[in-house]
C-alpha positions in Angstrom: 31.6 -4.4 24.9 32.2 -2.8 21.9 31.3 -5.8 19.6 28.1 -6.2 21.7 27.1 -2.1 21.2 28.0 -2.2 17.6 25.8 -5.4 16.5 22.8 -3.8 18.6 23.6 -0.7 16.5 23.2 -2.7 13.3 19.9 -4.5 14.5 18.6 -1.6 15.7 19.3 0.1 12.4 18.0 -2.6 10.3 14.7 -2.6 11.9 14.0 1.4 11.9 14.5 0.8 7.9 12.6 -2.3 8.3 9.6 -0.5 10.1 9.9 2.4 7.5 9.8 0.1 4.7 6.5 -1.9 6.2 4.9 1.2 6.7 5.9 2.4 3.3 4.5 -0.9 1.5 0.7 -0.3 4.0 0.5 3.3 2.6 1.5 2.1 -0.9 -0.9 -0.9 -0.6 -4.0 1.2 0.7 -3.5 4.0 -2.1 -3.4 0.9 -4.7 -6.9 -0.6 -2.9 -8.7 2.9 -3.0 -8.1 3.4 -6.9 -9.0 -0.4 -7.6 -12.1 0.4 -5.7 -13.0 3.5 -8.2 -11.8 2.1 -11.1 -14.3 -1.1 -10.2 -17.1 1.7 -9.2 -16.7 3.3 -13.1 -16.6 -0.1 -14.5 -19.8 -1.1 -12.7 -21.6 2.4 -13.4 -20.5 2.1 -17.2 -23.0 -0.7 -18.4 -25.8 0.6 -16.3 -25.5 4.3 -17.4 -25.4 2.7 -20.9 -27.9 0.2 -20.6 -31.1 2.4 -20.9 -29.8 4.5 -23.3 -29.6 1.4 -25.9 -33.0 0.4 -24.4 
């Protein structure tokens, strides 16, 4: 019994740190799509706030 209880203790372990990690990686992944999105925003605003000022 004790093998059995100490392998489930090890899974169990591994998969808390393995949820943590996922969720971890979605937060990091959504930060790293909402500043793409701006950064793509400025780079589309850029030529047209320029573009009738050289007109």
């Amino acid at each position: 019994m004790r093998i059995v209880i100490s392998v489930l203790a090890v899974l169990g372990a591994i998969d808390v740190i393995g949820i943590s990690a996922f969720i971890l990686f979605m937060l990091i992944g959504v930060k790293t799509e909402q500043g793409t999105r701006e950064q793509e925003e400025e780079r589309a605003g850029a030529p047209e706030e320029n573009g009738p000022k050289d007109v």
